[in-house]
C-alpha positions in Angstrom: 74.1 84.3 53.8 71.4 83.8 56.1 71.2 80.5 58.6 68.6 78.1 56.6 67.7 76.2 60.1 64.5 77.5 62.1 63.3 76.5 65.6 60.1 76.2 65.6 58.1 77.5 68.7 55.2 76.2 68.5 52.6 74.1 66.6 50.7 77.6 64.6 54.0 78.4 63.7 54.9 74.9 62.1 51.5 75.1 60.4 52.0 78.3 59.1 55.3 77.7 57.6 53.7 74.6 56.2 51.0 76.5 54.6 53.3 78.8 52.9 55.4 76.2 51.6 52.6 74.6 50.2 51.4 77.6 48.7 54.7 78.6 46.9 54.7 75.4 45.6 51.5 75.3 43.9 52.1 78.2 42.5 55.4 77.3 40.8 53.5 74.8 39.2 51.2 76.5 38.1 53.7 78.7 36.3 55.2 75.3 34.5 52.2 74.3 33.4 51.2 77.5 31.6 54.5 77.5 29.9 53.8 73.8 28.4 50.0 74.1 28.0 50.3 73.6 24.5 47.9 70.9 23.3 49.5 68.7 20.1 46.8 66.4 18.0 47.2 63.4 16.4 46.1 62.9 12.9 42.8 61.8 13.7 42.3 63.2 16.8 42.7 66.9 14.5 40.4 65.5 11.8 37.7 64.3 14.5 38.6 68.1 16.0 37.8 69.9 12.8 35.5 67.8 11.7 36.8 66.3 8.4 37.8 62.5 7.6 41.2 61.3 8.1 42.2 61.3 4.2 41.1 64.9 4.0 43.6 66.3 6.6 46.2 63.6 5.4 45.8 65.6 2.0 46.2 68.9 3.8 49.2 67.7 5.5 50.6 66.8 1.9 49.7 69.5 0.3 51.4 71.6 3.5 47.9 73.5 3.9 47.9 72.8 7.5 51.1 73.5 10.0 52.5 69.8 11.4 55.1 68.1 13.3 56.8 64.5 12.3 58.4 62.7 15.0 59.7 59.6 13.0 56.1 58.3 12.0 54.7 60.0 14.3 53.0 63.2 12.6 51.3 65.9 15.2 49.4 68.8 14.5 49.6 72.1 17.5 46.1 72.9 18.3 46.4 76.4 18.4 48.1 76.4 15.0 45.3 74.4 13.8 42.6 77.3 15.0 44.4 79.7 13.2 44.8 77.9 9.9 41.0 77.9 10.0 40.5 81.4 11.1 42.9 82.7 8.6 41.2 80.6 5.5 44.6 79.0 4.5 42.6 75.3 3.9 
């Protein structure tokens, strides 16, 4: 196993270092935030998204036209899931 303490020799070097650091961290981030990027509606946000007035997609949602999530009272439609409900005709 390699020693994890450095001595640094001068300023360019620290910087350097720093940048990297920086760098990989960003980058990790970025990685988490692709794997999460999925984007969940409320009811109304989805209706106001497709267009429709809230008893409309609350009669989808009964009638299990349209993909959705319940949390306790909480209902939630994916957004992607939504697009492809409408590209494949299912409403």
């Amino acid at each position: 196993m390699e020693n994890p303490i450095m001595f640094i020799q001068d300023k360019k070097e620290f910087f350097n270092l720093l940048n990297e650091w920086e760098a990989s961290k960003h980058s990790v981030q970025k990685k988490e935030v692709k794997e999460s990027d999925e984007i969940y509606l409320s009811q109304r946000e989805a209706a106001k998204f497709l267009r429709i007035s809230l008893p409309t997609i609350i009669a989808w949602k009964k009638a299990r036209k349209i993909p959705f999530y319940q949390h306790g009272r909480k209902i939630l439609f994916k957004k992607s899931e939504v697009l492809e409900a409408m590209k494949n005709s299912v409403l």
